[in-house]
N, C-alpha and C positions, 0 to 999 in steps of 0.2 A: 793808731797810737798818736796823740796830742803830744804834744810840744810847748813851753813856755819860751815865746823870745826874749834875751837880758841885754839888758844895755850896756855897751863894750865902748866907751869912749865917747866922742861927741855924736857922730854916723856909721857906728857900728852895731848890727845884732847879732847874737849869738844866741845857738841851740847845742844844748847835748846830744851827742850820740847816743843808743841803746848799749847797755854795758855786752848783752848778747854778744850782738854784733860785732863788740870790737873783740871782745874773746874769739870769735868764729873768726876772724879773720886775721889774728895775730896783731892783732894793732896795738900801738904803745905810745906813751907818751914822747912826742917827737917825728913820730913817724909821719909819711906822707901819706896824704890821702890825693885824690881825683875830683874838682868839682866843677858840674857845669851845670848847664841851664838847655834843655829839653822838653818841648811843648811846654811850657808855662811852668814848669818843676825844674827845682834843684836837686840835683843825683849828685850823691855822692859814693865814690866807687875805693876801695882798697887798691893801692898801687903794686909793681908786682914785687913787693916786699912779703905781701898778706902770704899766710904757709900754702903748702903744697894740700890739696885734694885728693884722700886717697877714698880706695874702695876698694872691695875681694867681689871675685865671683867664683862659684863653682862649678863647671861644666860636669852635667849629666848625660846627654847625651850627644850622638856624633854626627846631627843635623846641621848642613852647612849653614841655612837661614837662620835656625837661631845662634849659632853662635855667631855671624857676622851682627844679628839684630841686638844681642845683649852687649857685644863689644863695643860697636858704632857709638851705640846709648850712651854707653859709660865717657866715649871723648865728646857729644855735643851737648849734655849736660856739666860738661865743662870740670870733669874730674881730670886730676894731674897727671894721678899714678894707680895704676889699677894691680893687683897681687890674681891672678888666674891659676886655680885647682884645677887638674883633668885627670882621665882615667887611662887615657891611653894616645898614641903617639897620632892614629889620624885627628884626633881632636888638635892635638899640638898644631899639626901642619894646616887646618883650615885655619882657625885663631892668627896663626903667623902667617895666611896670606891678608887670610881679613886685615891686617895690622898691615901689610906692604902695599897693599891696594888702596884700601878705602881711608888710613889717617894720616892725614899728613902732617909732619914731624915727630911721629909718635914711630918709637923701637921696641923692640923684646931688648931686656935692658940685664935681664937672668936669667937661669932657667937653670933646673933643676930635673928629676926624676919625675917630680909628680907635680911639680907649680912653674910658674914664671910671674916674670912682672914687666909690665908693659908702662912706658911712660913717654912725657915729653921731650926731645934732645935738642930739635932744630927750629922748635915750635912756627910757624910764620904769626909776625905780629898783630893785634887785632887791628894794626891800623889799618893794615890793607884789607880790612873788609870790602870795601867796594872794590879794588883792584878785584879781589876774589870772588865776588858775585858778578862782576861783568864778566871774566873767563866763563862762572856758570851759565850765564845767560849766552854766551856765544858759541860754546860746546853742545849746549842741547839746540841752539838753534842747525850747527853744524848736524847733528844727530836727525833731527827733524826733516832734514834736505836730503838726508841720503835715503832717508825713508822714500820722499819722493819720485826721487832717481828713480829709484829701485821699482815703485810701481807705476813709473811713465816709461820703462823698460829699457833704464840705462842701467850699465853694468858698477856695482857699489865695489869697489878696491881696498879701501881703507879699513885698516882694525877695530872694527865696529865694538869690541871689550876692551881695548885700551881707551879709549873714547868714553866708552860709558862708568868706566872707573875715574877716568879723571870726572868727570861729572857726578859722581859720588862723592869723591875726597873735595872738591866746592862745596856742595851740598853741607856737607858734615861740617865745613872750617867755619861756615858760616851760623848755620846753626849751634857749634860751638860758642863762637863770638856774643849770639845773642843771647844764649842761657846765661853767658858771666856777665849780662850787663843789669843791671836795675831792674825788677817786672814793673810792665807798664804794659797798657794794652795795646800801645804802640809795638814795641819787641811781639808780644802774639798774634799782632795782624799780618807782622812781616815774615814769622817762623811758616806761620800757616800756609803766607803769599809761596813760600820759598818752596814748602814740603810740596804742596799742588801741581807747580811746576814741575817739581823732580820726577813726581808719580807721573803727571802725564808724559815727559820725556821715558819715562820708563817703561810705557806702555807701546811707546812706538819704538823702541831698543828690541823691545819682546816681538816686535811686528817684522821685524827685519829678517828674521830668520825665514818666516812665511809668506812674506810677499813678493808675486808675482808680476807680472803684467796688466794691471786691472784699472778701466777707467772711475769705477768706485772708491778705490784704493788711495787713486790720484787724488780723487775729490777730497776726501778726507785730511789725506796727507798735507795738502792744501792748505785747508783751513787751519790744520794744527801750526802749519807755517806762521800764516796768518795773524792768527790770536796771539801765540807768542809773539810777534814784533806789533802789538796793539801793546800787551803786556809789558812789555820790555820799554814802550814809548813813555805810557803811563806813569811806567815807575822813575824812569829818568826823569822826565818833566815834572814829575808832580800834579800828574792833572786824571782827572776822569772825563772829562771831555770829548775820550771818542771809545772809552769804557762798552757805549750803544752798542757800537760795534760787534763787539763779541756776542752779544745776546745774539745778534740781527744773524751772523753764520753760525750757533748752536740751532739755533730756531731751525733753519734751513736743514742744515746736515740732519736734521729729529726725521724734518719729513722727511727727506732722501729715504731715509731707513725705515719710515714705515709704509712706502709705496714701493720699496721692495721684495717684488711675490717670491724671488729666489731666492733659498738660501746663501748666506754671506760667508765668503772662507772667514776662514778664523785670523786673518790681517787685518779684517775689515772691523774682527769686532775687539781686536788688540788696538788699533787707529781710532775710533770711535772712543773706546773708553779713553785713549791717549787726549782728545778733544774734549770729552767732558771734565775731563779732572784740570786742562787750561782753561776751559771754560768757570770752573767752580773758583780757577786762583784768583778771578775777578774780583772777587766777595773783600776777602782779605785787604790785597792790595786797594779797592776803594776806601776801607776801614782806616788802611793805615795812612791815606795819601789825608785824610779828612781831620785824622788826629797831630798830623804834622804839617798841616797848611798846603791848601792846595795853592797852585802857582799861576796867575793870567797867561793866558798865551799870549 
């Protein structure tokens, strides 16, 4: 979509909005809008004047992953107020844990015989997005360590599902944050950076249950350490600079596993996939560091 700029004064240009957009978003004459300057673009964003985002869903069946997957969706696409159909009461109870675990400021706000509606109350602000992605970034590192523990044959104490829920509800606020922002390839390198991370914390969450005492284990666990605080460096500083890194211990941990003539317990291959999926967050986060200026050391 083109644009004519009009001459507003002595040093002024102006461009119209799309009439769409301003309909979609409740805008009127007078109202405030958000304007900045982002990689070399001007975004402009609805303030939180713009209406409320609704949406229905209907639950069919009493699978707890898809109803945590269809709920999550509806708050990091960045809808307000969701109206939920069900058929029966265990469906209610998964829904309304999904909803006290994984969103944060989001309530069952009514409910009824056969519906409810779930919405915003306490929202946390988007300002704190990076407040909220460094608690992510230091829960899964936390998550990542115990993993370790556990396979150099220290005893793991802590509520390893309080833990991985709060690293969900990050996860989700974040990814929330970036759906309501402008698309730019910038916001998909970062969604992507973010979702890879999550998968790979998740893979070593899943590992925890299984693992043992194992100098394999260890090795793995390791590197997952590892790469997350290359990852975690990267993204802070704005640099790719030691990016190599991560390849130089994927590379490594490949052979490990294919000059291994024993079969692997299954931590090993919960650990390894937890590694590759922080290894693939590389890709992203290079993308995004390159579209919003990388920084000299």
């Amino acid at each position: 979509m083109q644009r004519k700029l009009v001459q507003q004064g002595a040093s002024t240009l102006m461009v119209s909005l799309p009439r769409t957009w301003i309909k979609e978003q409740g805008l009127a004459r007078g109202k405030i809008v958000d304007v900045s300057q982002e990689s070399g673009a001007i975004v402009v964003r609805a303030s939180g004047s713009a209406r409320v985002r609704e949406t229905a869903i209907n639950l069919s069946g009493e699978d707890e992953s898809l109803i945590r997957t269809l709920i999550t969706n509806t708050y990091r696409t960045g809808i307000d107020k969701t109206t939920v159909t069900f058929d029966s009461e265990k469906q209610y109870k998964l829904l309304q844990n999904t909803v006290k675990t994984k969103l944060l400021g989001f309530q069952i706000t009514q409910k009824d015989k056969k519906s409810c509606v779930i919405e915003s109350v306490t929202e946390p602000d988007a300002a704190q997005f990076d407040n909220i992605l460094s608690k992510f970034f230091l829960s899964a590192k936390q998550l990542l360590l115990l993993a370790h523990d556990r396979a150099s044959g220290q005893a793991v104490s802590e509520d390893i599902d309080e833990l991985e829920d709060r690293i969900i509800q990050y996860e989700n606020f974040c990814l929330r944050c970036l759906s309501r922002e402008a698309r730019s390839s910038a916001v998909d390198f970062l969604q992507l950076f973010i979702h890879s991370v999550n998968h790979g914390q998740r893979e070593c969450y899943l590992a925890l249950s299984t693992i043992k005492k194992s100098t394999v284990d260890a090795s793995f666990s390791a590197s997952c350490v590892e790469i997350l605080a290359l990852l975690v460096e990267a993204y802070t500083n704005r640099t790719t600079e030691k990016l190599h890194k991560i390849h130089s211990i994927e590379v490594s941990t490949r052979k490990s596993l294919q000059s291994s003539r024993k079969g692997l317990p299954m931590s090993s291959h919960y650990l390894a996939n937890s590694l590759r999926h922080l290894y693939l967050a590389n890709s992203p986060l290079a993308g995004w560091i390159m579209l919003t200026g990388q920084r000299k050391q």
